[in-house]
C-alpha positions as CSV (number, residue, x, y, z in Angstrom):
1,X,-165.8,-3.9,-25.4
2,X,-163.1,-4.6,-28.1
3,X,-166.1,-5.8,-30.7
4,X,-167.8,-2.3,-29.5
5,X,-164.6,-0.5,-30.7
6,X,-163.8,-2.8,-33.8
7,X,-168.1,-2.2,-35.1
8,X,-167.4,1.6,-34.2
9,X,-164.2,2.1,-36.1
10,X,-165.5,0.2,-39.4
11,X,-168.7,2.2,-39.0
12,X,-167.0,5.3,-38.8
13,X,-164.5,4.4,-42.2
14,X,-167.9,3.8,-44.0
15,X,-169.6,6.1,-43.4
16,X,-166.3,8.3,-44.0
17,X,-166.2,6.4,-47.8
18,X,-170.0,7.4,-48.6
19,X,-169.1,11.2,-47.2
20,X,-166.3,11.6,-49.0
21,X,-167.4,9.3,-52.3
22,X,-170.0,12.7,-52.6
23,X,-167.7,15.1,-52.0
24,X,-165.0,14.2,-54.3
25,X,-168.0,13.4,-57.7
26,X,-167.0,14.9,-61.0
27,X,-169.6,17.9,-60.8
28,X,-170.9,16.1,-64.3
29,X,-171.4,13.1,-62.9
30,X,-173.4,14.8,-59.7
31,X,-176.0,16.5,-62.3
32,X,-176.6,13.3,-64.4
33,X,-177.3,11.6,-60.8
34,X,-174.4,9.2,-61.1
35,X,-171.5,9.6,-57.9
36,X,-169.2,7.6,-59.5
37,X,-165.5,8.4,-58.9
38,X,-163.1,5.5,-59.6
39,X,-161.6,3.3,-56.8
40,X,-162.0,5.8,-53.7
41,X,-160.3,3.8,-50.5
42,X,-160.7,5.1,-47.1
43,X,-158.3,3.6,-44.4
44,X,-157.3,4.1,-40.8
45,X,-154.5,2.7,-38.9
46,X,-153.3,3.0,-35.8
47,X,-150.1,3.4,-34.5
48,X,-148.5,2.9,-30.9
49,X,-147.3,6.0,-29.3
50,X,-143.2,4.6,-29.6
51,X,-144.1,4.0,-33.0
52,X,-145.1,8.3,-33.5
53,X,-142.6,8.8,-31.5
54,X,-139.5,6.7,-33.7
55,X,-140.9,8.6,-37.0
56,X,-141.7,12.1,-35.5
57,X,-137.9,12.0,-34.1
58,X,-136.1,12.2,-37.8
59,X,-134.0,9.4,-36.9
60,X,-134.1,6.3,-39.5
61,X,-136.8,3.7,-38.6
62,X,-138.7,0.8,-40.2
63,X,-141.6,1.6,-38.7
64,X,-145.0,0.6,-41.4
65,X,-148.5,1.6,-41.2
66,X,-151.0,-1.8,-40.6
67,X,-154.4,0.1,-42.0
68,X,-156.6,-2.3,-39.3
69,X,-160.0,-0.5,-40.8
70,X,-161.0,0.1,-44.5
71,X,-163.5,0.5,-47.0
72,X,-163.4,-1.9,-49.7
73,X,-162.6,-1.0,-53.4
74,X,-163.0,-3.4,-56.1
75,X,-159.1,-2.7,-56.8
76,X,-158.3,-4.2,-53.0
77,X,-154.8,-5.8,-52.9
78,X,-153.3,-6.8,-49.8
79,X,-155.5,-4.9,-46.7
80,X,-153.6,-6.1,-44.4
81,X,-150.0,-5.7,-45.8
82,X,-148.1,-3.3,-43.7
83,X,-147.2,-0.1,-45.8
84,X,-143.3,1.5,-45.1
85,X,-143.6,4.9,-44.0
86,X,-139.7,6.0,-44.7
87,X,-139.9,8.8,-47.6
88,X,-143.6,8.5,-48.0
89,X,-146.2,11.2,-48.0
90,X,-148.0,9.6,-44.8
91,X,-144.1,9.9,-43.3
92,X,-144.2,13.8,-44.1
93,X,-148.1,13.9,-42.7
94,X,-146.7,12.4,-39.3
95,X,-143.6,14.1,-38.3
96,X,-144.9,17.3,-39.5
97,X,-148.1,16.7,-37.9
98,X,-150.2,18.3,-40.7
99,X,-152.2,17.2,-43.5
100,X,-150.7,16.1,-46.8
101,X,-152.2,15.6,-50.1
102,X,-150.2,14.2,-52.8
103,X,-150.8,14.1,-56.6
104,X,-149.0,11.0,-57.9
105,X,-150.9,11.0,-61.3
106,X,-147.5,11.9,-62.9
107,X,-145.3,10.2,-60.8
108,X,-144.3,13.2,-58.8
109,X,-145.4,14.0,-55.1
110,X,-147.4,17.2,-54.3
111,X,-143.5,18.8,-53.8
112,X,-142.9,17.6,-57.7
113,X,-140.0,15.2,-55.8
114,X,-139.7,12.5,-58.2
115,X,-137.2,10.6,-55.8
116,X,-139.5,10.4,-53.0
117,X,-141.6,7.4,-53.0
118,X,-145.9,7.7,-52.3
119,X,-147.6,5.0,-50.4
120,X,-150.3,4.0,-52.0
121,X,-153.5,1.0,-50.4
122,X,-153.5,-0.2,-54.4
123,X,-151.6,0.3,-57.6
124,X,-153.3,2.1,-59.5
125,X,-154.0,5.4,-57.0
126,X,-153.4,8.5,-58.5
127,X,-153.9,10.4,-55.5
128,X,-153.9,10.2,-51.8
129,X,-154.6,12.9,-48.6
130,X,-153.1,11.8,-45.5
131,X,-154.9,12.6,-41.9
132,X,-152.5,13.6,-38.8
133,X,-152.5,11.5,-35.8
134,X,-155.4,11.5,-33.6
135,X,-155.0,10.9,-30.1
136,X,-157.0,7.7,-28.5
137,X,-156.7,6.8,-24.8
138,X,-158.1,3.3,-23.9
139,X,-158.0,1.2,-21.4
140,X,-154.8,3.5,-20.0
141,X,-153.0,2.3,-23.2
142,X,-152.7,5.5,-26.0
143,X,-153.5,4.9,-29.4
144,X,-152.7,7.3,-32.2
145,X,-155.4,6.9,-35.4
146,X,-153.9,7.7,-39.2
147,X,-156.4,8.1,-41.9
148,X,-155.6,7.9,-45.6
149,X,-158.3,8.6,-48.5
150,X,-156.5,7.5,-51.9
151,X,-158.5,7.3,-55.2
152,X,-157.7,5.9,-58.6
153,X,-159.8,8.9,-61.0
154,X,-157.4,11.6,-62.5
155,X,-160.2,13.9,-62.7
156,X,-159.8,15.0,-58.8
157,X,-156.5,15.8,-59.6
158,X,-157.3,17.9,-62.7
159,X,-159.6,19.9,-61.1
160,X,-158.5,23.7,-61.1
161,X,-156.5,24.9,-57.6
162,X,-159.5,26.3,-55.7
163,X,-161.8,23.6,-56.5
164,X,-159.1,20.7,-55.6
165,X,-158.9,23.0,-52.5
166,X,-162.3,23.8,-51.5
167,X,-163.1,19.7,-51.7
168,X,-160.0,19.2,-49.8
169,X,-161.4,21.4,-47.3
170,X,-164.7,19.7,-47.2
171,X,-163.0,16.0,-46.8
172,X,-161.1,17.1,-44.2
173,X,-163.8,18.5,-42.1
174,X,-165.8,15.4,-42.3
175,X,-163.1,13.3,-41.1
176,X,-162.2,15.5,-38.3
177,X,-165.7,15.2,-37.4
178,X,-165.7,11.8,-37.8
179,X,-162.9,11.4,-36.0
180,X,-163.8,13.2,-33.0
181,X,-167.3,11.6,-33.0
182,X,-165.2,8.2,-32.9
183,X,-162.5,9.3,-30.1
184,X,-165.9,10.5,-27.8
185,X,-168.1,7.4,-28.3
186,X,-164.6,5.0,-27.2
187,X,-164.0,7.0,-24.6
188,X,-167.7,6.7,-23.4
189,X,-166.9,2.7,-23.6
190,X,-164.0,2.7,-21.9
C-alpha cells in the first residue's frame, strides 16, 4: 500500500509540473511552439497534524517543511533539506489557511516586506505560490499535504495584474483538482 501511495503522490506532482509548465509559457514562446519557462519546481510536503497545529497557533515554533514529492529541475539543490517555515510565505499560506503567491524577483515579498524572509526549493526562484493544507486521513493517522510551485523566469512575474492573475487562477484549479483526485484515489487504498 505505501509504494501505491508513494507512485500516486509522484504521479500526481508530475503531472502537476507538465499542467502548470503550460499554463505559466510566455504567450511568445506558446505561438513559436516552444513551452519553455525557466526552472519551474513543483513540490508537496506533508505535515503532521501537531505540526499545523504548532504554526497555525502564532506561538514561536521550529517547525520546517520536508517537500517528500517533487519534480525535478535542472537547478535542484538539496530535495530533501527541510525548509524553516518561521517568517516565510508558506508560514503566512498555513496559519492563514489561504493561498499565497509571492514575487521575490526584487527581493520583496508579495506584501513589499523586505524583512520577511521567502522560502525558496532553489536559489535562484524568483517567484513562488503556496497551496493551503489539504486534509489526508490514512490508515487512522491524518496527514495535511502543502504544495509549493516556485520558478526561476522573471517574465511570470512581469506579466500585467490580470494576466499574473488569471494564470494564477488556472494553476490553482489544477492543483485543487489534482489534489482532490489524489486524496479520493488514497482513500480508495486505504
Amino acid at each position: 500500500m505505501a509504494l501505491v501511495l508513494e507512485e500516486g503522490r509522484q504521479k500526481t506532482i508530475s503531472d502537476l509540473h507538465e499542467r502548470c509548465k503550460s499554463i505559466l509559457a510566455h504567450p511568445k514562446q506558446k505561438s513559436a511552439g516552444l513551452n519553455q519557462i525557466g526552472n519551474l519546481r513543483v513540490a508537496m510536503a506533508i505535515l503532521q497534524p501537531w505540526e499545523t497545529d504548532r504554526v497555525q497557533s502564532g506561538e514561536p515554533h521550529n517547525v520546517s517543511l520536508r517537500f517528500a514529492y517533487w519534480s525535478k529541475v535542472s537547478a535542484d539543490r538539496y530535495p530533501l533539506m527541510p525548509t524553516k517555515l518561521r517568517g516565510t510565505i508558506a508560514e503566512e499560506a498555513i496559519i492563514q489557511r489561504e493561498i499565497k503567491f509571492a514575487d521575490f524577483s526584487q527581493g520583496v515579498n508579495a506584501s513589499n516586506n523586505t524583512a520577511t524572509p521567502i522560502s525558496t526549493l532553489h536559489r535562484k526562484a524568483k517567484w513562488n505560490f503556496c497551496f493551503p493544507l489539504y486534509l489526508v486521513e490514512s490508515n487512522g493517522r491524518r496527514y495535511h499535504l502543502f504544495v509549493m510551485i516556485e520558478g526561476d523566469d522573471k517574465r511570470i512575474v512581469g506579466l500585467p495584474e490580470k494576466e499574473l492573475e488569471s494564470r494564477l487562477q488556472a494553476v490553482y484549479s489544477i492543483v485543487d483538482q489534482k489534489m482532490k483526485s489524489l486524496i479520493e484515489a488514497e482513500a480508495q487504498v486505504a
